[in-house]
C-alpha positions as CSV (number, residue, x, y, z in Angstrom):
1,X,133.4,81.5,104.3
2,X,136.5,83.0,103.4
3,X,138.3,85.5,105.6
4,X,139.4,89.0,104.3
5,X,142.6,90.1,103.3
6,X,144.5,92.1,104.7
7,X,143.8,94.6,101.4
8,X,140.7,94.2,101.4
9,X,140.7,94.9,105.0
10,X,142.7,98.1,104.4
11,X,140.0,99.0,101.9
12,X,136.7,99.1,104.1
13,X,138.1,101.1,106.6
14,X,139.4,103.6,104.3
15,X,136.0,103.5,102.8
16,X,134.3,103.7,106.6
17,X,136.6,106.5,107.7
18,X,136.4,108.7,105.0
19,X,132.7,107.9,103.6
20,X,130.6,106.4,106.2
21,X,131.7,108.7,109.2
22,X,131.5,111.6,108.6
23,X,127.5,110.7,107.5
24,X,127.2,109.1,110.5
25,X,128.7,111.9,112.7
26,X,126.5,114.7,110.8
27,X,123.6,112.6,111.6
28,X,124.5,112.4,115.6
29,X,125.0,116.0,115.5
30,X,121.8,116.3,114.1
31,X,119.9,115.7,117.5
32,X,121.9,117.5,119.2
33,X,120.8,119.8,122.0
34,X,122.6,122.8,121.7
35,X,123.8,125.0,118.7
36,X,127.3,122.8,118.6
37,X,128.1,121.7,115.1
38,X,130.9,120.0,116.7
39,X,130.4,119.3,120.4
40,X,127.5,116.9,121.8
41,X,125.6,118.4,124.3
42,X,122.4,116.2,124.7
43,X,119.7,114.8,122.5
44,X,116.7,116.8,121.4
45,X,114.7,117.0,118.0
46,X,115.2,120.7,118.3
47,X,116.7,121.2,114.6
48,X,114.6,119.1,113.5
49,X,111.7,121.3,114.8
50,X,113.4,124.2,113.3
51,X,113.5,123.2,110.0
52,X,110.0,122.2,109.5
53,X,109.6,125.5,111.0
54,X,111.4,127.0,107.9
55,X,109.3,127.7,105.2
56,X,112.0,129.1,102.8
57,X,113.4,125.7,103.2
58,X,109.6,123.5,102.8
59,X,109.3,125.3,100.3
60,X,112.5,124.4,98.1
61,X,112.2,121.3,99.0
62,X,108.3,120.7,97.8
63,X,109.9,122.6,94.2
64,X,112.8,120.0,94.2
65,X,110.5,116.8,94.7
66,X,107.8,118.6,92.2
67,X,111.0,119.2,89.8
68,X,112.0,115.4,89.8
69,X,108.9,113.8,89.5
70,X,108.8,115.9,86.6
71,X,112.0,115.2,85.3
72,X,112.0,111.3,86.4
73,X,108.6,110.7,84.4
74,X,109.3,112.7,80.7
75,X,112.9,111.4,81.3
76,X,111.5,107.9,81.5
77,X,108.9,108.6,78.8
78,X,111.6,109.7,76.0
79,X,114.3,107.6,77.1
80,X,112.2,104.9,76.6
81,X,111.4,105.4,73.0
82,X,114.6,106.8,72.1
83,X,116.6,103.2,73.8
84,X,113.8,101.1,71.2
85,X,114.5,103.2,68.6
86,X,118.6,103.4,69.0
87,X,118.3,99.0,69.6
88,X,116.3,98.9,66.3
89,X,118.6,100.6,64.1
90,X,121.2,98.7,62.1
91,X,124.9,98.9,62.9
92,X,127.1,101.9,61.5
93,X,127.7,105.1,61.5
94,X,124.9,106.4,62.5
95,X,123.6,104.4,65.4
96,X,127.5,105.1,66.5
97,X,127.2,108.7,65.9
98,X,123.7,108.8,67.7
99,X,125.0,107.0,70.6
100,X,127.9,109.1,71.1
101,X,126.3,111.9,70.9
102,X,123.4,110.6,73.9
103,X,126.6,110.0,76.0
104,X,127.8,113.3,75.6
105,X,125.7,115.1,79.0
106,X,127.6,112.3,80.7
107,X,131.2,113.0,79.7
108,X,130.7,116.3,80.0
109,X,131.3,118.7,82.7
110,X,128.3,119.8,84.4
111,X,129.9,123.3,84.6
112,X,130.1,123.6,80.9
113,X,126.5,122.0,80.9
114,X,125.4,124.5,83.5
115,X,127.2,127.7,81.8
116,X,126.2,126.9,77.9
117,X,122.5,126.1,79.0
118,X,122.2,129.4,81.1
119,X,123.8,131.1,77.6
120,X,121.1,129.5,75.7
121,X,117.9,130.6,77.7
122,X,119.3,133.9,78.1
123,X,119.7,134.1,74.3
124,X,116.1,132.9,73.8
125,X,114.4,135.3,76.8
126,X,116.4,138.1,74.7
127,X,115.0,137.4,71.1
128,X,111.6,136.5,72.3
129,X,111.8,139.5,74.8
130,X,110.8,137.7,77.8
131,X,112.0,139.0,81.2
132,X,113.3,136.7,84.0
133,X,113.3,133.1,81.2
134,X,115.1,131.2,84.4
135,X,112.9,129.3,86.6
136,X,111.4,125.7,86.6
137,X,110.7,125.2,83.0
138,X,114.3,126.6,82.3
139,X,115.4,124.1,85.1
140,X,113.4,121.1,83.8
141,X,114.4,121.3,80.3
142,X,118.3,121.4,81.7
143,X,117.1,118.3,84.1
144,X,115.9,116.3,81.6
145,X,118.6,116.3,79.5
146,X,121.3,115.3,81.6
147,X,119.0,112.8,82.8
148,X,117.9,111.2,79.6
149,X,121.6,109.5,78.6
150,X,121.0,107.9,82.4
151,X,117.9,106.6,81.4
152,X,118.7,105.0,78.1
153,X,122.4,103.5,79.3
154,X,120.1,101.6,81.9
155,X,117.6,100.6,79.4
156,X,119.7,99.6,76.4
157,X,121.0,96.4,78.4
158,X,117.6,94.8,78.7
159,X,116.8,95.7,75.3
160,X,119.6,93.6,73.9
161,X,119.0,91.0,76.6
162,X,115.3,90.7,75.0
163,X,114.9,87.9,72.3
164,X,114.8,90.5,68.8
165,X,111.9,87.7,67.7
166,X,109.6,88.2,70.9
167,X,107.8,91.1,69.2
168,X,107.4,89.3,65.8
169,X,106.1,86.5,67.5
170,X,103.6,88.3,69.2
171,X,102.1,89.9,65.8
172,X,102.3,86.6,64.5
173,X,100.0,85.8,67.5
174,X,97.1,88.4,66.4
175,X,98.8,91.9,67.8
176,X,99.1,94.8,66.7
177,X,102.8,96.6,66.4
178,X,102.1,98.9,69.6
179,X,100.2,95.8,71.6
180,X,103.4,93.9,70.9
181,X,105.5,96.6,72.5
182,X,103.1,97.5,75.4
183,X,102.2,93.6,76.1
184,X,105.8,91.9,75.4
185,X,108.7,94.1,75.0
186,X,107.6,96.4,78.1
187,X,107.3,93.7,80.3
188,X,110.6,92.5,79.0
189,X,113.0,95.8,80.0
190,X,110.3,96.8,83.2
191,X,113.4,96.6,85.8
192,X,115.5,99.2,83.1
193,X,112.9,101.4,83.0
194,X,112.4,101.2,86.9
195,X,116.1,101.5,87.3
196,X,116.4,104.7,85.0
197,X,113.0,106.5,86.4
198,X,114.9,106.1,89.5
199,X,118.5,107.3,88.5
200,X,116.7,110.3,86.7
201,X,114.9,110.7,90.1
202,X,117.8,111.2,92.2
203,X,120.1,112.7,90.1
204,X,117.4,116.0,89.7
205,X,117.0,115.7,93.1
206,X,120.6,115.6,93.9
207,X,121.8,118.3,91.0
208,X,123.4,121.6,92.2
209,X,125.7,123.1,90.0
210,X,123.7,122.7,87.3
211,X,120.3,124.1,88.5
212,X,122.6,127.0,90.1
213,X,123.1,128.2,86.6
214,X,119.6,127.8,85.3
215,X,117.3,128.5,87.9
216,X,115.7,132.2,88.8
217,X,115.3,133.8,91.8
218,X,111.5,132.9,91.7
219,X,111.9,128.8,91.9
220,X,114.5,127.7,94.3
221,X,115.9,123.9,94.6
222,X,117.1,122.5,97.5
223,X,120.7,122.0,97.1
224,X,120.6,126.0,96.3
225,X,118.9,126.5,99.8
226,X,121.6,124.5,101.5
227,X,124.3,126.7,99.8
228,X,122.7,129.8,100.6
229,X,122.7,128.3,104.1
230,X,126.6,127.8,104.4
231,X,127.1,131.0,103.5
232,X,125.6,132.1,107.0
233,X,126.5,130.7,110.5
234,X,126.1,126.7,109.7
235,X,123.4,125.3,112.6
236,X,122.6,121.9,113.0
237,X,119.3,122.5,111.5
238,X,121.4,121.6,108.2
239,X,122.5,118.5,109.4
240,X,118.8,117.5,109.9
241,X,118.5,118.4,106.7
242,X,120.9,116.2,104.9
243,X,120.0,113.3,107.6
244,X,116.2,113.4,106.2
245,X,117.5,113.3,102.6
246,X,120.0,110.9,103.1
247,X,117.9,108.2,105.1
248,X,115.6,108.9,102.1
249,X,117.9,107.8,99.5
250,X,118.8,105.0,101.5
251,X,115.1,104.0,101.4
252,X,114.9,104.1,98.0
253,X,117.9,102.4,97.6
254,X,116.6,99.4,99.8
255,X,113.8,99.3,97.8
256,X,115.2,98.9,94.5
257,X,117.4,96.3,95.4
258,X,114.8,94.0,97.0
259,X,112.8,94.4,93.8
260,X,115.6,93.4,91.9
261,X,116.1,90.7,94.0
262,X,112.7,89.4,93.4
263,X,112.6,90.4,89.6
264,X,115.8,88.4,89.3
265,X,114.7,85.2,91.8
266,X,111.2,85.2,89.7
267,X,113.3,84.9,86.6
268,X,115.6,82.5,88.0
269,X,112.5,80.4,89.1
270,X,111.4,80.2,85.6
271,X,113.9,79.4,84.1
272,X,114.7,76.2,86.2
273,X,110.7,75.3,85.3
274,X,110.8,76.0,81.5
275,X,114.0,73.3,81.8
276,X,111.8,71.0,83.7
């Protein structure tokens, strides 16, 4: 096993120092005993008991996991068919110009996203004279298309990875056009479209500045609630917030990467049989 440089030394502690803890001191702070955001005073799940306590705070949270199932599953859904379509089209100008134009939510600021969106709704509540437009649907329609150039970028790499001949071969076999897709080619990019359901998932769940500019006072995420939050007194009810979220994430995390694991030992396993 090789040692680490000095470099790379430097490198993980910058990362741990300015990264890791902080994370790890919000989530000490978290239990603590008194009102201290700074200062620890004992260990009690006292904030913790006050935010379940808070139903402003439930609440936006149950509309933000309700928002990115949403957005995670249509995301997925469209993504999908768009990343077949976009890898069936010949090369040129206009697979480049639809491509580039599916990358533009990425590239783009999510201020401009946020500002221009909240422009058009309010333009369409005006003509169709429809008071207070913003609120989920106004929030999942912005959701779902910054998170649908996410979806296809992870998508489009097992497409091309995918033998262009599999589906033929199938029909050739006795199915029909959509049993080829559903039976062969879905199989085939399964861990993209896991990986992109799951990118679409946590980026509506993380998203702020764009749901700031599209939501309504009716449906409130929870990113908003945690602003709203630090404009008061901060309490170490906050830090049990972001502790639940982030050990949450780092579930999710774990779990994708073990599936990987095994999606990419199964594939290695078969391989080393087809050659035998």
């Amino acid at each position: 096993m090789k040692k680490m440089s000095l470099p790379s030394k430097l490198y993980l502690a910058i990362v741990v120092l300015f990264l890791y803890l902080p994370i790890i001191m919000l989530m000490v702070l978290s239990f603590n005993a008194s009102n201290s955001t700074s200062v620890m005073s004992g260990f009690s799940l006292r904030w913790y008991v006050e935010l379940f306590k808070d139903e402003a705070t439930i609440q936006a949270f149950y509309n933000t996991l309700v928002l990115a199932v949403f957005t995670a599953v249509t995301s997925t859904f469209i993504g999908t068919l768009a990343a077949v379509g976009i890898d069936k089209m010949k090369k040129g100008f206009w697979k480049t110009s639809l491509t580039t134009i599916t990358n533009i939510p990425m590239m783009n600021p999510e201020i401009v996203t946020g500002v221009s969106m909240m422009l058009l709704f309010v333009f369409i509540g005006s003509v169709l004279k429809v008071n207070g437009i913003l609120g989920f649907w106004t929030l999942f329609i912005a959701h779902v298309t910054f998170s649908l150039p996410y979806v296809i970028l992870n998508i489009m790499p097992k497409l091309k990875q995918t033998d262009v001949h599999i589906s033929e071969a199938a029909q050739d076999l006795g199915c029909t056009k959509l049993q080829a897709f559903l039976k062969v080619v879905l199989p085939a990019i399964r861990p993209g479209i896991i990986a992109g359901f799951i990118m679409a998932f946590t980026l509506s769940l993380d998203d702020f500045i764009i749901s700031y500019f599209v939501s309504g006072p009716k449906f409130q995420t929870l990113p908003i609630r945690i602003f709203s939050m630090t404009k008061k007194r901060v309490t170490p009810d906050m830090y049990a917030l972001s502790t639940l979220i982030f050990v949450a994430i780092l579930i999710l995390l774990v779990c994708v990467n073990i599936f990987q694991s095994k999606n990419d030992n199964s594939k290695l396993s078969s391989k080393k049989g087809a050659k035998k």
